[in-house]
C-alpha positions as CSV (number, residue, x, y, z in Angstrom):
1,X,0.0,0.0,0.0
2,X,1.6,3.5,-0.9
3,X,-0.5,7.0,-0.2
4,X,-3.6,4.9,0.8
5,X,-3.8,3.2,-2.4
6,X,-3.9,-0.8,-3.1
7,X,-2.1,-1.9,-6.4
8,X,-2.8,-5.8,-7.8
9,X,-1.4,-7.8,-10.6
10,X,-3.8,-10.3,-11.6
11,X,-3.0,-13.1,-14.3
12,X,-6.7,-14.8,-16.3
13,X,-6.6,-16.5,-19.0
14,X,-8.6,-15.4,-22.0
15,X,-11.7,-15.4,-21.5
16,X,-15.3,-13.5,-23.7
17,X,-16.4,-11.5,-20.9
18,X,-15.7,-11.5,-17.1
19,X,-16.4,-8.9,-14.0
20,X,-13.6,-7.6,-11.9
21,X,-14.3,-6.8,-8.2
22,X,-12.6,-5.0,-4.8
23,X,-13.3,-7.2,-2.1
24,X,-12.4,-5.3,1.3
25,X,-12.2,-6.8,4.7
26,X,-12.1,-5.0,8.0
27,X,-12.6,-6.1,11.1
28,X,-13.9,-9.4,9.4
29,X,-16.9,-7.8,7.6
30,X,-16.1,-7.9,4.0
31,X,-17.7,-5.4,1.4
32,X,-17.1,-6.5,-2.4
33,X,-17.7,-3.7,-5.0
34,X,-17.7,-4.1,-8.9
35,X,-15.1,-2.2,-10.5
36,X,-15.2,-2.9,-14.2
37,X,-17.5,-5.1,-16.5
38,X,-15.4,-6.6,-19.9
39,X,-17.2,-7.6,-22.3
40,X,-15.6,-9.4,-25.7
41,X,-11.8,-9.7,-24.3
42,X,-11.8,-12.6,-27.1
43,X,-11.3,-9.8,-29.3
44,X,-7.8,-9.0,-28.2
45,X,-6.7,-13.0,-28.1
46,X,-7.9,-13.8,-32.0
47,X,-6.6,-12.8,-35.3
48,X,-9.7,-11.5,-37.1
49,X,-9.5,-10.2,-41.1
50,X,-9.9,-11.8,-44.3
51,X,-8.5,-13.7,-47.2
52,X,-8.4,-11.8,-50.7
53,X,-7.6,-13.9,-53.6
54,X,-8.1,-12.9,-58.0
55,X,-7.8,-16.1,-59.3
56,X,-8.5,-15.6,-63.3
57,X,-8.8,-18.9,-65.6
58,X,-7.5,-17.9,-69.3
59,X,-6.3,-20.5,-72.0
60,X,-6.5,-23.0,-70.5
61,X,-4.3,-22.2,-67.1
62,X,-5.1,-20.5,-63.9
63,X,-2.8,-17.3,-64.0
64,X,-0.4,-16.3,-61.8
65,X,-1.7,-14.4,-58.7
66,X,-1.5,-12.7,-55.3
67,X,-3.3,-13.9,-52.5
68,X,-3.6,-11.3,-49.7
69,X,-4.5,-11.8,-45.6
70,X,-5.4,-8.8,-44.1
71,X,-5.8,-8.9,-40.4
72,X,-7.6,-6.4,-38.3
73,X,-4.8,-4.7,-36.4
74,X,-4.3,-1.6,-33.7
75,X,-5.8,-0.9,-30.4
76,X,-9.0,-2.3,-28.8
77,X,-11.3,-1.0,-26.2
78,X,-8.5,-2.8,-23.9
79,X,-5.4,-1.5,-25.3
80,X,-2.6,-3.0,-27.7
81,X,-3.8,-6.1,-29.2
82,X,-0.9,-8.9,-27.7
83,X,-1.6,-11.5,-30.4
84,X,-0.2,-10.8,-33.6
85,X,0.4,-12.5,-36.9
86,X,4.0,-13.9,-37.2
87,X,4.2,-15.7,-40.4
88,X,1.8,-18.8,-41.8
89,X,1.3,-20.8,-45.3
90,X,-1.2,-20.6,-48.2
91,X,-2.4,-23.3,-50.3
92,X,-4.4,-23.3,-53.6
93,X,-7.2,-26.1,-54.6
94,X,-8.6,-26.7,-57.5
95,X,-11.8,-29.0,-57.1
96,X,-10.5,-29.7,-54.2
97,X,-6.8,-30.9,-54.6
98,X,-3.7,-29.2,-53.3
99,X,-1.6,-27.5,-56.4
100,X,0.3,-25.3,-54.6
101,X,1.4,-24.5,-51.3
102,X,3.3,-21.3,-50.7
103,X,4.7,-19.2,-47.4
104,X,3.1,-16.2,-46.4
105,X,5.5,-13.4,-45.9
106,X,4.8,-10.1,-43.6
107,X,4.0,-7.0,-45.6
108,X,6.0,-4.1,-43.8
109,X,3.8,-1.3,-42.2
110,X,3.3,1.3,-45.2
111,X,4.5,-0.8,-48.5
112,X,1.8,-2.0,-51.0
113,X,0.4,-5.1,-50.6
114,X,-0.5,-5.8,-54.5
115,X,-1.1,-4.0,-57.7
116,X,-5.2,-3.9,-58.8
117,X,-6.1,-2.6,-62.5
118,X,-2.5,-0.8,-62.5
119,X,-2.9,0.9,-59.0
120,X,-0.6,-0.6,-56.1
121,X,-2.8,-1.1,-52.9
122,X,-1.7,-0.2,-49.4
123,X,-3.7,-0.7,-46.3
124,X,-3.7,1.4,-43.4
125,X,-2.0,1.0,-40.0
126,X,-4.5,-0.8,-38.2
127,X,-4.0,-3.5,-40.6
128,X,-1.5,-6.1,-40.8
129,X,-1.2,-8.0,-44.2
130,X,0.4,-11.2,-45.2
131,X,1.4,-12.3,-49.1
132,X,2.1,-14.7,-51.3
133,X,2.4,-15.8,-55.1
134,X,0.9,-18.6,-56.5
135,X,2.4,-19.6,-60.2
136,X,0.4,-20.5,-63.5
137,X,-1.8,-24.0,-63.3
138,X,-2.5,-25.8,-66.4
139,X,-6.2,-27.3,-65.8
140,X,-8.5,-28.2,-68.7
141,X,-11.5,-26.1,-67.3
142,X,-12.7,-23.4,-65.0
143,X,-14.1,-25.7,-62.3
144,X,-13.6,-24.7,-58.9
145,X,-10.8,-23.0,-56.9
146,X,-9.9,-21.8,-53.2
147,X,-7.2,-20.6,-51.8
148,X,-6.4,-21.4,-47.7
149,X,-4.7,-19.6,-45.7
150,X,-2.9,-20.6,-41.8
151,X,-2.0,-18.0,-40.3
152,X,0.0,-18.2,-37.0
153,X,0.2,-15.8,-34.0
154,X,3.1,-15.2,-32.2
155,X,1.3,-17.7,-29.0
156,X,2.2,-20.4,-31.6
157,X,-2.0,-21.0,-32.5
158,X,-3.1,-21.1,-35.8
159,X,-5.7,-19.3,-37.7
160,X,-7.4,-20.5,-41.0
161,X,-8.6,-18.3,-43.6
162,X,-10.5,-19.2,-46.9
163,X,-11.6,-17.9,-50.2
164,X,-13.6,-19.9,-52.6
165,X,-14.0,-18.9,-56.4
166,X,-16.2,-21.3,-58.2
């Protein structure tokens, strides 16, 4: 106790929503007051975003491509969000067969991700993106493709991701 103040470090482990309370005892009556409702912690334990993919079919081949995983990054209502991407892979299907299966690499903060109709696309700072580059298939027709993505946090847990183009 310093100046009349109490100070507590307190370990939980993730959890959706909890309530924190001050439980006081003097003289052995206890009085317990609530301090702070949370509500969606989950939010700052989970990598949230999504998985952008242009897969084009042309002569015969699926073209070479970008795929893109752009996760939601910056502060929450709690602060600094401690789980962030570190690295992860990203395979291509098509009808439901691995092709391909390529390393995502981290974008740095400010360079473009990918180029779109001749214009190079950058996303903002409260997003963290992930590439990679998928090479030419030869298929005989259009049927169905998806690219997956596994994205891993730095707590070592893994993320999945999907995009379906049919």
């Amino acid at each position: 106790m310093q100046q009349g103040g109490y100070k507590a470090d307190i370990n939980i482990e993730p959890v959706d929503d909890c309530k924190i309370y001050l439980q006081l005892t003097k003289d052995g009556q206890t009085r317990t007051m609530l301090v702070r409702e949370c509500r969606q912690l989950n939010t700052l334990y989970a990598l949230s975003g999504y998985l952008s993919a242009a897969i084009e079919w042309q002569w015969g081949a699926i073209q070479p491509f970008t795929a893109t995983v752009v996760i939601a990054g910056g502060v929450t209502e709690w602060g600094e969000r401690p789980t962030k991407p570190v690295g992860g892979t990203a395979e291509l299907l098509v009808n439901g067969v691995v092709v391909e299966t390529q390393t995502l690499a981290l974008v740095p903060e400010g360079e473009p991700v990918h180029e779109v109709n001749g214009q190079l696309i950058q996303y903002g700072s409260n997003a963290i993106c992930l590439t990679c580059d998928f090479a030419r298939h030869k298929t005989d027709t259009p049927d169905q493709y998806e690219v997956r993505a596994y994205v891993t946090d730095n707590f070592g847990r893994e993320f999945p991701f999907s995009s379906m183009i049919e």
